[in-house]
C-alpha positions as protocol buffer text, in pm:
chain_id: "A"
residue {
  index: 1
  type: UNK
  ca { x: -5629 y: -6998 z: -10858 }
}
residue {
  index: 2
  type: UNK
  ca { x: -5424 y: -7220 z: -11123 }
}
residue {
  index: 3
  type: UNK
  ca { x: -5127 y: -7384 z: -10963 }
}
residue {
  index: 4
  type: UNK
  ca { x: -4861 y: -7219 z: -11140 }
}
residue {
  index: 5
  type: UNK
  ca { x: -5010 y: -6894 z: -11014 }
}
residue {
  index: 6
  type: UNK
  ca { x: -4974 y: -7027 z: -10694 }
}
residue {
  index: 7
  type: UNK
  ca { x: -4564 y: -7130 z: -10719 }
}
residue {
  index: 8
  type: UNK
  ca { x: -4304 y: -6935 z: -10632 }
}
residue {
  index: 9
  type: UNK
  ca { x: -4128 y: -6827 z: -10980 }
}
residue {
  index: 10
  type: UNK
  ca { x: -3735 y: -6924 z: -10904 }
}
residue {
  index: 11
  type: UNK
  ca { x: -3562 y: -6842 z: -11270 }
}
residue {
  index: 12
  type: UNK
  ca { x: -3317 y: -6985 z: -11476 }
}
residue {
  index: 13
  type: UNK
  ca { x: -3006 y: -7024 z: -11216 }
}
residue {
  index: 14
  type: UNK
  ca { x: -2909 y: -7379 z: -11191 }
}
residue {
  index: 15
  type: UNK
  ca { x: -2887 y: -7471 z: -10826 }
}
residue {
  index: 16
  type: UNK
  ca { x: -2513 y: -7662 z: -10917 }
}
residue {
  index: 17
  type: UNK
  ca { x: -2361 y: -7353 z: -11075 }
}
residue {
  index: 18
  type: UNK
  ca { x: -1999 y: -7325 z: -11028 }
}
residue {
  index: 19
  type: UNK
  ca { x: -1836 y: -6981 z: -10927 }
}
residue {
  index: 20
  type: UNK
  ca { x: -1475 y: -6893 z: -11054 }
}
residue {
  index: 21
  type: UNK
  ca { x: -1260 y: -6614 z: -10923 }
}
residue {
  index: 22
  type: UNK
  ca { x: -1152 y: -6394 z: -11186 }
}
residue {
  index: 23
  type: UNK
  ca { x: -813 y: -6243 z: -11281 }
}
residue {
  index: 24
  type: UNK
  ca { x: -696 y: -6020 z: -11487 }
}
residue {
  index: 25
  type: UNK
  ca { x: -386 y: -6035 z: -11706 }
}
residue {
  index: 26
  type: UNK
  ca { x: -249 y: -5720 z: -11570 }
}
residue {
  index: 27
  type: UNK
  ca { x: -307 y: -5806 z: -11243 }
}
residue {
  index: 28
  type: UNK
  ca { x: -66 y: -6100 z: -11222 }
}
residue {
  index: 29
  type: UNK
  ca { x: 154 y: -5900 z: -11439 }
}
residue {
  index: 30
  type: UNK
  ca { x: 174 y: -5595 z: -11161 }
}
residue {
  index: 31
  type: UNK
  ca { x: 237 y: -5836 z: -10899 }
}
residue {
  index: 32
  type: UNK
  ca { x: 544 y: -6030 z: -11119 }
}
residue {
  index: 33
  type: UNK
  ca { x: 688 y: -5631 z: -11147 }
}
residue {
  index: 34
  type: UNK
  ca { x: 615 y: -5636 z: -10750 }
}
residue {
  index: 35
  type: UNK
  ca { x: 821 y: -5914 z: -10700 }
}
residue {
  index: 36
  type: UNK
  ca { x: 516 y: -6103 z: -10503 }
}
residue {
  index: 37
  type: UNK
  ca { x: 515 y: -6365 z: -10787 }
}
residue {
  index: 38
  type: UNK
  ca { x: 799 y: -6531 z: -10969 }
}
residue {
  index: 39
  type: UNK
  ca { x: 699 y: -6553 z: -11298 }
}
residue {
  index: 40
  type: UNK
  ca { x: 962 y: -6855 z: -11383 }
}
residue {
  index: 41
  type: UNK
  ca { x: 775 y: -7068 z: -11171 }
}
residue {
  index: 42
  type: UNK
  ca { x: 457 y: -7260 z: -11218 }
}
residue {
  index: 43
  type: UNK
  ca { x: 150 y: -6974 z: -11090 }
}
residue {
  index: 44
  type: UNK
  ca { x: -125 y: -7188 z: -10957 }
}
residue {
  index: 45
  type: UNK
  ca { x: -397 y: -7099 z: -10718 }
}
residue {
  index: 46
  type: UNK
  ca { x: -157 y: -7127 z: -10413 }
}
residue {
  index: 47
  type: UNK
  ca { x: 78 y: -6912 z: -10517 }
}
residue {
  index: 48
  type: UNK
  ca { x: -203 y: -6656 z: -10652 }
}
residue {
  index: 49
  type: UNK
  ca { x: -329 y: -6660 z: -10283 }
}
residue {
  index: 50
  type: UNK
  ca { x: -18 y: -6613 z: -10100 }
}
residue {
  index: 51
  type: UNK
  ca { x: 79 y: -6345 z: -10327 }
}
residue {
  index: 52
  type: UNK
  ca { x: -215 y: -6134 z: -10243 }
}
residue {
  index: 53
  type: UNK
  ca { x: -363 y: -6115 z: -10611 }
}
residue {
  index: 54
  type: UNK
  ca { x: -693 y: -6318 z: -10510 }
}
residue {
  index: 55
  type: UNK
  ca { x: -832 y: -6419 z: -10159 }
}
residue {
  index: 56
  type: UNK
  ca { x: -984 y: -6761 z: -10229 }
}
residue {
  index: 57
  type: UNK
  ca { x: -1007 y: -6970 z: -10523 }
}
residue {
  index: 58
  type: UNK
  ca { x: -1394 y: -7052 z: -10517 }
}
residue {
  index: 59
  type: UNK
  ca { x: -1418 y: -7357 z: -10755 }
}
residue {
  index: 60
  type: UNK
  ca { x: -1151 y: -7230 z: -10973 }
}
residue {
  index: 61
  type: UNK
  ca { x: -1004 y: -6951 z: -11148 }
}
residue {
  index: 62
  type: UNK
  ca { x: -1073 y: -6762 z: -11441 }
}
residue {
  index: 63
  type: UNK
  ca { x: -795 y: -6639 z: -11626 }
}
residue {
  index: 64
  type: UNK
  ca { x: -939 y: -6286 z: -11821 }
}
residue {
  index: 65
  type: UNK
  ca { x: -716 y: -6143 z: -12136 }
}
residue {
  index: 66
  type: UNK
  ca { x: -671 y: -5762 z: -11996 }
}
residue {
  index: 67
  type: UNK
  ca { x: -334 y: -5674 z: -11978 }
}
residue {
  index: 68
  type: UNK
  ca { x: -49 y: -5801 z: -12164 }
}
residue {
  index: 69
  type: UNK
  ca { x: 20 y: -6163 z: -12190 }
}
residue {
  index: 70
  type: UNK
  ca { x: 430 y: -6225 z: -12260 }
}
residue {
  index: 71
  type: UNK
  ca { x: 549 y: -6118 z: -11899 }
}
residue {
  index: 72
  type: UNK
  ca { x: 966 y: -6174 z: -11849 }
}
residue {
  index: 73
  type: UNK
  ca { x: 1072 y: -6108 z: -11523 }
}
């Protein structure tokens, strides 16, 4: 039997891959409505955290464009 028969087939999935959290628009702008975030201060991955919105940043955060983006609290 040929050799490549004989290897396990892995894929395409790079063994390095980074994996974001994702968040949604209208998620961080339910929780500024909430009062869990203020929305005049800088909204980083800490404050995302404590306010509920996401449980752990992974390797970073991926902000998605669902909901509306011009939030005033």
């Amino acid at each position: 039997m040929p050799i490549y028969m004989r290897l396990p087939k892995r894929g395409f999935t790079p063994f390095n891959a980074k994996s974001y959290a994702e968040v949604n628009l209208g998620r961080i702008e339910d929780a500024i409505k909430a009062g869990k975030l203020d929305g005049k201060k800088t909204i980083d991955a800490a404050a995302l955290i404590a306010s509920g919105v996401l449980r752990r940043s992974k390797d970073g955060i991926r902000l998605l464009a669902k909901g509306r983006a011009d939030v005033q609290s």
